[in-house]
N, C-alpha and C positions, 0 to 999 in steps of 0.2 A: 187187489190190495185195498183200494182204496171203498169197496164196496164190506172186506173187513173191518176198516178200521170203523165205518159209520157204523156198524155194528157195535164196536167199541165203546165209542162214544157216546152214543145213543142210548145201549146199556148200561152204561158206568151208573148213571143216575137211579136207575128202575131194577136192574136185575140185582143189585147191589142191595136191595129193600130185601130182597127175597134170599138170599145167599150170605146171611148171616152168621158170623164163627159164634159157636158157645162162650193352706195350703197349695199344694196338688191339687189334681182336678180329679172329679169324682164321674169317671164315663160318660156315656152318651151326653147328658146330660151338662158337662163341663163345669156344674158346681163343685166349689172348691169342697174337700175332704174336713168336716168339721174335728180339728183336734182338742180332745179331752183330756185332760192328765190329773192324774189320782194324787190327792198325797195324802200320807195316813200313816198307821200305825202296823203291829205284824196283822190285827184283824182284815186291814185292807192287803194286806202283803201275803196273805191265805196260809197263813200260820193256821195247823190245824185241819186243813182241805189234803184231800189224797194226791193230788201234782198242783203246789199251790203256780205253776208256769199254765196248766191249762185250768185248775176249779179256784183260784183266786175272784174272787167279784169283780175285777172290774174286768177280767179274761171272759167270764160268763156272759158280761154284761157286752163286749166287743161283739159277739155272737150275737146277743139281742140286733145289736144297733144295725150292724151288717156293714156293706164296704164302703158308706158313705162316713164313716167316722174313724178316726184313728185314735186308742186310747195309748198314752203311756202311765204305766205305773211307777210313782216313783216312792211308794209306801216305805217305813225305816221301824221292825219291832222295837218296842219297847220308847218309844220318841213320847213328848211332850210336846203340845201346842205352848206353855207358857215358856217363856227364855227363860226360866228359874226352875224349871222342874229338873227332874235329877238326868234326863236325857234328851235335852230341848231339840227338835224337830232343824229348826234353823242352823244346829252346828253341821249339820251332816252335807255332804256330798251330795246326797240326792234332793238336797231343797236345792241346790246354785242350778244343777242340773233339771229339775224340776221348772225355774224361771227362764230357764234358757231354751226351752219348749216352746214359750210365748203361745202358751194353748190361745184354743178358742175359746173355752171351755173346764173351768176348775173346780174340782171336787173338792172340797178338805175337810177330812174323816180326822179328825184327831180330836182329843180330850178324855179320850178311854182311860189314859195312865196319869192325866191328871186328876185320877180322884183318887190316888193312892193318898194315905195318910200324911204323907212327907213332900207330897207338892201342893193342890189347893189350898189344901186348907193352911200351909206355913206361909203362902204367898198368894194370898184371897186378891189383893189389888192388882194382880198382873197378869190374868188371864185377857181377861176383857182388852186391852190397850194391846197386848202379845197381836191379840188374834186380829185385831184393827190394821197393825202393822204387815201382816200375811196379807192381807187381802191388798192392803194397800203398795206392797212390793209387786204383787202380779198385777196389778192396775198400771204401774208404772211401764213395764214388759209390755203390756198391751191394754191400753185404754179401751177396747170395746170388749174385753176378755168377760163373758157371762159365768158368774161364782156363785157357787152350793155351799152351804156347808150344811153339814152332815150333825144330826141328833144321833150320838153312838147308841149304837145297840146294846141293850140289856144286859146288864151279868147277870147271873140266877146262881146264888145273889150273889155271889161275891168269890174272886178269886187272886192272887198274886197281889195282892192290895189292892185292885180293883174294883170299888163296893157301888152297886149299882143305886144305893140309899144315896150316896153322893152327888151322880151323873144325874137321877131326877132332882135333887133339892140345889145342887148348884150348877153340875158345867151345863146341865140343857139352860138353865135360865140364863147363864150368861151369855152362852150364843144364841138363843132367841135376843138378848137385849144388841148384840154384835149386828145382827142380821138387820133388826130394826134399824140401827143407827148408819149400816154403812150399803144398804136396801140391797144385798143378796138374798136370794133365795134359799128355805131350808128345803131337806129332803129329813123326812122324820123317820127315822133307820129305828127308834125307840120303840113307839108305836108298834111298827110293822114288823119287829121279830119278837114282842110280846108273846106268851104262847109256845115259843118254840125251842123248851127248854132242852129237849130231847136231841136238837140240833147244834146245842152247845156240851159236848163229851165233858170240857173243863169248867164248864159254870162260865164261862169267856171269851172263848173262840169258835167260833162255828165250823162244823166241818161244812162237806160241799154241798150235803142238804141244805145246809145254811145259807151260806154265801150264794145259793142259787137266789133263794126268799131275800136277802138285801139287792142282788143285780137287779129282778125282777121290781124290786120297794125302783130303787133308781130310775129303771127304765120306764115305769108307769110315769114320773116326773117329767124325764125327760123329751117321752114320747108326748105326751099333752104339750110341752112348750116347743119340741124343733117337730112338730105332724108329718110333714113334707121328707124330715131327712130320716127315718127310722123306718127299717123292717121288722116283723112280726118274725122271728124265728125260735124254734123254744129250743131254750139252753141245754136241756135234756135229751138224750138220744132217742130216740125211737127202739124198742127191743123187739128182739125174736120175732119180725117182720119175716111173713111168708117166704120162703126161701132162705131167710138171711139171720137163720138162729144159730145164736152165740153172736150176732153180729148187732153191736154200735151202728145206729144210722138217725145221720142227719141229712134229713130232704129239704131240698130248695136253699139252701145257701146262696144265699149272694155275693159273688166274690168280684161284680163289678158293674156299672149302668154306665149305657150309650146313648146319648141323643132321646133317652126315655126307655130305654130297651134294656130291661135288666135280667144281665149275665146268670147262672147258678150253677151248682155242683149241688149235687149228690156226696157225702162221705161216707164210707164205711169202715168200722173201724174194730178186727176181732177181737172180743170182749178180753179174753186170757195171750194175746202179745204180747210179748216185754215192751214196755217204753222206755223208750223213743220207739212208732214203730218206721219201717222205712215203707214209703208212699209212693204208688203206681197212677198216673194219672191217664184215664182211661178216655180217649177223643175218639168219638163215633164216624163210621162210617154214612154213607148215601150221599153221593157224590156235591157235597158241600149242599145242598140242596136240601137235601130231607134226614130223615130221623132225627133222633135225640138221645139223651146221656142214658135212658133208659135199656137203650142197646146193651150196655155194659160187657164189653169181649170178656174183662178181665174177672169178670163171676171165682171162674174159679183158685186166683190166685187168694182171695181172701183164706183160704183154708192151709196157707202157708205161709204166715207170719208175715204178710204185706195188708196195708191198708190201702185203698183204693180210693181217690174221688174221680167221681164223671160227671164230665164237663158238657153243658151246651158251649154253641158260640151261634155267633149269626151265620145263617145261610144265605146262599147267593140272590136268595129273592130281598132281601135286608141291605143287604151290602155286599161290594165286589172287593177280591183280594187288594191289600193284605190284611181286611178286618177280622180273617179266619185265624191269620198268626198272631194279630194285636190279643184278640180274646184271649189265645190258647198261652200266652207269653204273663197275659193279666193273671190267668189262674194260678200258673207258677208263682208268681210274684206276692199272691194275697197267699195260699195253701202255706210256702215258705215264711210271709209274715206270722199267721197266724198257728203254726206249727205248735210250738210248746201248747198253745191253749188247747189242742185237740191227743196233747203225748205225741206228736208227728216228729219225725228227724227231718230237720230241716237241710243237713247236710248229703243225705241218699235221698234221692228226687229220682223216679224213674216215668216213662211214658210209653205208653201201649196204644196204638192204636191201629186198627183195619178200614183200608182203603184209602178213601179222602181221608180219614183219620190218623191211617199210617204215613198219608203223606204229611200229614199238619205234625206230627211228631217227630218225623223225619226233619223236618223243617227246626223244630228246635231241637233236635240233635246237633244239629251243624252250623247253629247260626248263635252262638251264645254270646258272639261282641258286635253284632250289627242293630245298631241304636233306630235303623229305618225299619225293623222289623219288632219294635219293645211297645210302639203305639201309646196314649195317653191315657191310658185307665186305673191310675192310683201303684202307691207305693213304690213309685220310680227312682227308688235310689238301694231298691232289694234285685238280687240276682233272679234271673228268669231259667238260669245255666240249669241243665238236667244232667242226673249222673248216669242212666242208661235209657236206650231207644229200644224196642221191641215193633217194628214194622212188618203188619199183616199187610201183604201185595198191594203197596202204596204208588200212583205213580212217582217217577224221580225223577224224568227229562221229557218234558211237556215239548220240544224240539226233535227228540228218534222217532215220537210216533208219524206213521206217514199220515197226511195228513187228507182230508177227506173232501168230497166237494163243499165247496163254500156255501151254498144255496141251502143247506136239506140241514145243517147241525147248528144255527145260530141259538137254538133255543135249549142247545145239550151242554151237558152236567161242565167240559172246561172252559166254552165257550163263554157260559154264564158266571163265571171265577173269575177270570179275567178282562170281562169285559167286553168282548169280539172274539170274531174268527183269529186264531193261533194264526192262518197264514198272513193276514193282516197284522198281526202283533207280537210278531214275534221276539223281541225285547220282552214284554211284559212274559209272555209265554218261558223265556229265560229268567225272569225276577223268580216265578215264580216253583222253578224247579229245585229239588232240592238237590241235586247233583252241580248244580250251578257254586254252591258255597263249602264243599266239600272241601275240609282242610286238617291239618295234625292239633285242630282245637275241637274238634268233634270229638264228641262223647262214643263211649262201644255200642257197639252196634248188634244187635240180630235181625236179620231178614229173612221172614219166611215167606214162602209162594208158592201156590199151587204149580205145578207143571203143565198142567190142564186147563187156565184162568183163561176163557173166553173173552175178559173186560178190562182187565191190564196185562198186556203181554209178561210171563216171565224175564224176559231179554231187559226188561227194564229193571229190575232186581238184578241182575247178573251185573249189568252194569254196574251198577251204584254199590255192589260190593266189592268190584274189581275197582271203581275208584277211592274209595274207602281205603280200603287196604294199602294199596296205592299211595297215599297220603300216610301213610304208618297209623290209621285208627283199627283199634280191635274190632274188626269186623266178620260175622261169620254170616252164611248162609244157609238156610235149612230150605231145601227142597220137597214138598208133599208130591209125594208120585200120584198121579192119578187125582190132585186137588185143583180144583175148580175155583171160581172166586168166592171161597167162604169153605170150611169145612171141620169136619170134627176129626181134631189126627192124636191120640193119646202120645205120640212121640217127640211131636209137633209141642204140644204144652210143655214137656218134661223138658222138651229141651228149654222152653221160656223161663219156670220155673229156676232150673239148672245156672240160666242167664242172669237171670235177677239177684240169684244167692250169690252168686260170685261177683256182680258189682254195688250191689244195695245191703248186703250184710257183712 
């Protein structure tokens, strides 16, 4: 037995490579989360953009920046910078809520509707003082707070009484004389969507060609002044990528940084889905140890109205458990924030994964209110909770396996997870099983296993659904006859598919 199990163990790591199925603080790192917050008019509010929740600018621009910044929008159609225009900015709900941000960081995009006929030019003396007073309310919120304001983009030429003859010969000049006098920074949105008539359908509002060309005008600004806190990520998907036509794909996402070690996903997302669509989060196998998000098990549910991201985390040579659940709990938490921005449901949240992978899912199956397993990598007041588990032959009770000589496995795949020999630590070896937390707040469950898996016993599947169940969670098991650790079973999928439509649709 015990000349099995070092088998086991030994191959969990290696045979696993080869047996493949078809603010806050900002991570490692621990700087704080730079918060930005929009205010503005419906152009900032993406009036005009196809999902103005995900192609609104400053959703576009949250994707520039990546997970070291949190924007909120608190844009209001049709508003006035000046208190005398005919829908002043400041009556609204979303300016109290706006100050109550106490960003780091303020954008203010308004004076588009003050060039309608019937507010600058009837009330020429109150822009300037208006806008002094804005600046000087979020000053009050937060005295180190760093403010933008925004030169509105171009009408061509002129629509809804918005005449672009006015925005050059009066409101750009008043906020250049604003900026001078109260020493914010512009961002020249005028300029830089010059040319881009074709991106405005109404002479006014950009669609999301648009708004992509102002996030990008933003992010050239802001990438020059914060260098340190911004990632290069393009707003744009990647198309019809080898294998993945008809498929949305955004590479390298950063959905969080550790002590300098930055996190990513992969998202893909099929082009003709309904939105909202609902989201498979796809955790790699190779015994915490090896591979990457590149493995992708869940390839083929994209051709079934799921979207997918695949997640790295750190492997054991990086860090030892629970830095494998902190990541995989962080992705949750950034995918879900950022949800509307990508058309994602942030409500059906599902997880897939084989092996170590399945165990790391399995792990957030079951553990949706345990605060020692949420770890410090941003966004810590959003649910990490998943709505269904899909586990390809995960282990579950790191304690039934028998356990092996101590001498010959200190350097194998669970021994390097948790830190030592399982017989020496066996506490730890119980934190980190997912049979250990197994309760009537876990999410449904499928578990599939070979019959045949030379590297995790089936018996350890059998268990974990018999305590499952046990516990009153929807739990089923699918058994592959004749499957090995990793395999290709068309029935096998149908049934995960089958799984997924019934808890994610």
């Amino acid at each position: 037995m015990k000349k099995l199990y070092q088998l086991f163990v030994l191959a969990f790591a290696f045979l696993s490579l080869g047996f493949l199925a078809s603010a806050q603080t900002n991570g490692a790192s621990n700087q704080p989360t730079i918060r930005l917050t929009f205010v503005g008019d419906s152009i900032t509010a993406g009036y005009g953009t196809t999902d103005p929740g995900r192609d609104a600018y400053p959703s576009q621009l949250q994707r520039l920046l990546g997970a070291g910044w949190k924007i909120q929008n608190f844009a209001v159609s049709g508003t006035t910078l000046a208190h005398s225009g005919d829908s002043p900015y400041i009556n609204t709900k979303e300016y109290q809520q706006a100050l109550a941000s106490q960003p780091d960081v303020l954008v203010i995009d308004l004076g588009a509707n003050d060039s309608k006929p019937f507010n600058y030019e009837k009330h020429p003396d109150d822009f300037i003082p208006d806008y002094k007073a804005i600046i000087a309310a979020f000053r009050a919120v937060n005295p180190k707070v760093k403010i933008y304001a925004a030169l509105p983009v171009p009408a061509f030429p002129e629509n809804y009484g918005i005449r672009d003859s006015v925005i050059v010969a009066k409101i750009i000049p008043a906020i250049l004389q604003v900026a001078a006098d109260t020493q914010v920074v512009t961002i020249d949105l005028h300029s830089a969507l010059v040319g881009h008539d074709a991106d405005f359908p109404d002479h006014v509002h950009p669609n999301t060609a648009g708004a992509k060309a102002i996030a990008e005008a933003d992010f050239a600004v802001l990438k020059n002044d914060f260098p340190n806190s911004v990632q290069t990520v393009s707003v744009a998907p990647q198309k019809n990528l080898p294998g993945f036509n008809g498929i949305d794909v955004w590479k390298d996402v950063e959905y969080a940084s550790v002590n300098g070690h930055s996190l990513k996903l992969d998202l893909y997302i099929p082009e003709n889905a309904p939105r909202p669509v609902p989201l498979i989060i796809d955790i790699h196998g190779g015994g915490w140890m090896a591979l990457d998000k590149t493995e992708l098990i869940a390839r083929g549910i994209l051709d079934h109205g799921f979207a997918v991201a695949s997640i790295d985390y750190r492997l054991t040579k990086e860090a030892i458990f629970p830095a494998q659940i902190h990541d995989s709990k962080a992705a949750v938490r950034w995918l879900r924030t950022h949800a509307s921005e990508y058309g994602l449901r942030s409500d059906k949240i599902g997880a897939w994964g084989d092996s170590a992978g399945g165990h790391l899912v399995s792990l957030l199956g079951v553990t949706p209110n345990k605060p020692e397993f949420e770890g410090n990598e941003g966004n810590a007041n959003v649910s990490s909770e998943v709505q269904a588990v899909c586990d390809y032959y995960g282990p579950s009770d790191f304690l039934t396996i028998p356990l092996p000589a101590a001498d010959t496995l200190a350097d194998a795949a669970l021994p390097k997870l948790i830190g030592g020999l399982i017989e020496q630590n066996q506490e730890k070896a119980r934190q980190v099983s997912p049979i250990t937390y197994v309760s009537s707040n876990a999410c449904p469950f499928l578990i599939v296993h070979g019959d045949k898996d030379p590297i995790v016993p089936l018996q350890q599947s059998i268990e974990f659904n018999d305590a499952l169940q046990k516990a009153g969670v929807a739990s089923q098991l699918y058994i592959v006859k004749g499957g090995g650790h990793g395999f290709n079973d068309a029935k096998a999928f149908d049934t995960v598919i089958a799984f997924f439509n019934q808890y994610l649709k």
